[in-house]
N, C-alpha and C positions, 0 to 999 in steps of 0.2 A: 581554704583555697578555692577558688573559681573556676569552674571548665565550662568558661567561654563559647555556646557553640552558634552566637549570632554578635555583632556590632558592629553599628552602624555609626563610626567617627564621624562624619559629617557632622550628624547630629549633635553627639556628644560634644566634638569641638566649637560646634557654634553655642550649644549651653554651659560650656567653659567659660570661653569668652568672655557670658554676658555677667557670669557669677563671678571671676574673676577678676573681671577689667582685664583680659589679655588671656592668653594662649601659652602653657608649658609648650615652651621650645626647643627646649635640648635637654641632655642627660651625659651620664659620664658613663665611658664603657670600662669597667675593669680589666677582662680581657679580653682580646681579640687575634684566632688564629686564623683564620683565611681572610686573606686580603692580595692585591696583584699589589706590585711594585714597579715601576719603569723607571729608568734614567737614560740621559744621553747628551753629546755632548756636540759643539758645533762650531767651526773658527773659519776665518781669512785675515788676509791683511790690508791693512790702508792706514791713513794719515794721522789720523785721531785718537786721542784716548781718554776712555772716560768708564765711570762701574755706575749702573746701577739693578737694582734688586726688587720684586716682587714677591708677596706671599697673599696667597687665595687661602682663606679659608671658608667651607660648602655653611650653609645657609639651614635652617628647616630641621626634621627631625632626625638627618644622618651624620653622623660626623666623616672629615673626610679633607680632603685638602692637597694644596701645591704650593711648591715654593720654583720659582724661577731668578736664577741671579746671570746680569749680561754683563759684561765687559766690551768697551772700543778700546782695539787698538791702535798702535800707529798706523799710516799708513789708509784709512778708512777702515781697518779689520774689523773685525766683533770675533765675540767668541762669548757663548752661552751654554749653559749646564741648566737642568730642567731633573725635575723629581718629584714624583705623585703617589701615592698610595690611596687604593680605590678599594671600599667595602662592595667583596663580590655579591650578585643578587639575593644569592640564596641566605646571604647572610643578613641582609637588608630586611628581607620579609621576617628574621627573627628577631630582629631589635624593631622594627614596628609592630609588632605584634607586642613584645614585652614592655611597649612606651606605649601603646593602648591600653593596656590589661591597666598598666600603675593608674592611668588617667582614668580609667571608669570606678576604681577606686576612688580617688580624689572627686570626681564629678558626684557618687553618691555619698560620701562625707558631706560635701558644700550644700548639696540640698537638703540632707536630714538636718546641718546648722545654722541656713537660713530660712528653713520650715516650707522646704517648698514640694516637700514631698507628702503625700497624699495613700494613708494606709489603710483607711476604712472604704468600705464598699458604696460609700454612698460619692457618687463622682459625677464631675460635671461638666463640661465641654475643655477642654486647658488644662485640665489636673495633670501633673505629675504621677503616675502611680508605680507602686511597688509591689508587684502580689506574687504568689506562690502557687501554683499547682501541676498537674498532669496536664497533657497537652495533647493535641491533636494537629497534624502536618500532610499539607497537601500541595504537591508537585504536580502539578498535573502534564507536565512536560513526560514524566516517571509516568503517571498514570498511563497516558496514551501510548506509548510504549509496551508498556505491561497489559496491557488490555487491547493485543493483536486479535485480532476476528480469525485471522487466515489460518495464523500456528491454532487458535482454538479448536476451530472446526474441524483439521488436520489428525488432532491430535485425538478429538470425540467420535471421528469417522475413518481412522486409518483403516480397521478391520472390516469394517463393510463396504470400502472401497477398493477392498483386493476381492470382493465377489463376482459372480459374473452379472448382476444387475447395477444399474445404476437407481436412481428412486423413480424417477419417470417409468421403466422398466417395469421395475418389482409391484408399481400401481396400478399400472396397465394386466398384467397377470391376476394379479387380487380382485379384479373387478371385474374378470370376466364368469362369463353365469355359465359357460360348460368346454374349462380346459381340458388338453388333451392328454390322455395319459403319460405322456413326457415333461408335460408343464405339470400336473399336479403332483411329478415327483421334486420337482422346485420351489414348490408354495410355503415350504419352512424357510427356504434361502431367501424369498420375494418378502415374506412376513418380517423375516430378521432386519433386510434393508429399513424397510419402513419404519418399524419399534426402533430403530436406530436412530434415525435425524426426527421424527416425533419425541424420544429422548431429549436432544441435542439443541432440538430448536428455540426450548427456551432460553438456554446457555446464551445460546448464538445471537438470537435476540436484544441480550443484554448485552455483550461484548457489541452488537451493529449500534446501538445509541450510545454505548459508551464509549468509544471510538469517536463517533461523530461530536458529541460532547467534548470529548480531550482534542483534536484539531481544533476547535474553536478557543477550547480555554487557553492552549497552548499561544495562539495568535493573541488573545486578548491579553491576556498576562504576561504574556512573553517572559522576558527576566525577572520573574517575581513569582513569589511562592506563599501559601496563604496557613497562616497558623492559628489557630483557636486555643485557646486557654480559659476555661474556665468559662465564663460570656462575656469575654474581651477577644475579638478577631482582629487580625492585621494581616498586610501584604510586607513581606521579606525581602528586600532585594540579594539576590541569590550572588552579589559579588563579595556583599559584607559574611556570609556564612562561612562560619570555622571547618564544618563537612558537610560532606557531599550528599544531594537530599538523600541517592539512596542509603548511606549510613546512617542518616536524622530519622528514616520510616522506621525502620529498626528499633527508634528508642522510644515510640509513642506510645506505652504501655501505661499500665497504673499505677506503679510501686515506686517510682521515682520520680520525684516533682522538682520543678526548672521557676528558676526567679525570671522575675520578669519586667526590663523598667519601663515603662510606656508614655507616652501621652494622648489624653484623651481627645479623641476629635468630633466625638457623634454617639448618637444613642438611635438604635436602628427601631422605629417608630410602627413599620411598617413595611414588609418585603413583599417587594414585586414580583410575580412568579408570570411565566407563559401566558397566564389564564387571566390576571387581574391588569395586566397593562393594557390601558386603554389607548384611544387614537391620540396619536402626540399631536403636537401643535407644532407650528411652525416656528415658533421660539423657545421651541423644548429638546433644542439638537444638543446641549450642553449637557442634558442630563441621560443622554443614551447608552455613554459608558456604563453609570453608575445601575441604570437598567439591567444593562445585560451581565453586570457582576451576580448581582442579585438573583435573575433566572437562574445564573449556572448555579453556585452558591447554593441557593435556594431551593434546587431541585433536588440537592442532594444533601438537603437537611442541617448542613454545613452553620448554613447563619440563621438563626430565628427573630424574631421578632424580642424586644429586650434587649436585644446583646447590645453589647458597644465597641462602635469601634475607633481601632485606636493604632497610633504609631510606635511600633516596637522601638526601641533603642538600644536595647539590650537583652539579650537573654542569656541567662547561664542556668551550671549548678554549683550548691556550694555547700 
């Protein structure tokens, strides 16, 4: 059995489509307990008389429907009764969810039967591939969050900040060449400040460019989340995800490994970092994204040189 924790239907429905000649469109519900129900009824009189009747039945992947039947009566009257039953939302996202899952079944049957899937490592721009391993996930939305400067330093300097120096202070003390008997009985409490954010600063350091990193990745990325598997990377869109990144960080360990269906789009040749982009040209504006994926990326060892990369479609466990 599958547990699902990325799909991206788009995808899948358009490589239905193309495999099938057409699109699974409906399905039969066995049961169904929540649902609303309305009725109601509506009359006058006048001259005429005549019946006729409508039934709607809903389209696509929900089942659902109306039936409307009018009567005139004499006199110009009418008089209509009306009757709907409507699958509530929350019920909705559970039978699209269980009319996905059957279809990514189906979608990877049709491709292992008409050989379009692709299980060796040797791959090529369009492959289909199928692979297996541990993984690696980054949010960087999460990240810059988790990687607050203010709560860090707060939390590294709470106790040296209930003393009576501050580090300006405790400097100024430490460097002088003949304090005063009253100061040299404070030169442990002036030293302690100091040893403390000389501690702290490299922490701190690393939270101040990580920070700055995560607001950028966060803008550049926006609603997309980037996963590595193996040396296949791709970008996620964080609508199609089964949970929430911070429950997906949680599961990127070693001892349990995620299928994977993908398509190949690129085989990364060469990453651009800070240091190796040179002067762009003035018809090199189209490749600035793809630039600055790369420094962030790149900086943090994320994508190397080799990998490939590629369009997730699907990921599970199974």
């Amino acid at each position: 059995m599958k547990e699902i924790i990325y799909l991206d239907t788009d995808l899948m429905n358009s490589m239905l489509a193309q495999l099938d000649k057409g699109l699974i469109n409906n399905f039969s519900l066995e049961e169904s307990n929540q649902q609303a129900e309305s009725e109601g009824s509506q009359s006058s009189r006048g001259k005429n008389a005549g019946l006729r009747g409508s039934i709607n039945v809903s389209t696509g992947f929900l089942p659902g429907g109306g039936l409307r039947l009018d009567s005139n009566l004499g006199n110009n009257g009418s008089e209509s009764t009306t009757e709907s039953r409507t699958i509530l939302e929350g019920q909705k996202d559970i039978l699209n969810k269980a009319f996905h899952d059957y279809a990514l079944e189906v979608l990877t049957n049709k491709l292992v039967e008409q050989d379009y899937l692709n299980r060796s490592e040797n791959l090529n721009e369009g492959d289909i591939y199928l692979g297996e391993s541990t993984y690696r996930f980054y949010d960087f939305n999460l990240i810059n969050n988790a990687m607050d400067y203010d709560f860090m330093r707060d939390l590294l300097l709470t106790d040296v900040e209930k003393l009576e120096f501050n580090l300006s202070e405790a400097k100024k003390l430490l460097e002088k060449a003949t304090p005063s008997a009253k100061e040299r009985q404070k030169l442990d409490i002036a030293s302690a400040v100091v040893a403390a954010h000389e501690n702290a600063n490299p922490i701190l350091d690393v939270f101040e460019k990580m920070n700055i990193m995560g607001k950028f990745a966060s803008k550049l990325l926006n609603d997309l989340v980037v996963i590595k598997a193996d040396k296949n990377i791709g970008l996620l869109k964080k609508k199609y995800l089964r949970e929430s990144s911070e429950a997906l960080s949680f599961r990127t360990d070693n001892s349990r490994q995620v299928k994977y269906l993908v398509r190949v789009i690129g085989k990364k040749e060469k990453i651009f970092t800070g240091e190796n982009i040179q002067m762009l040209k003035e018809d090199d504006l189209d490749i600035i994204p793809n630039l600055m994926v790369d420094v962030l990326l790149g900086s943090f060892k994320i994508i190397k040189e080799g990998d490939l990369i590629v369009t997730p479609i699907a990921i599970y466990y199974e």
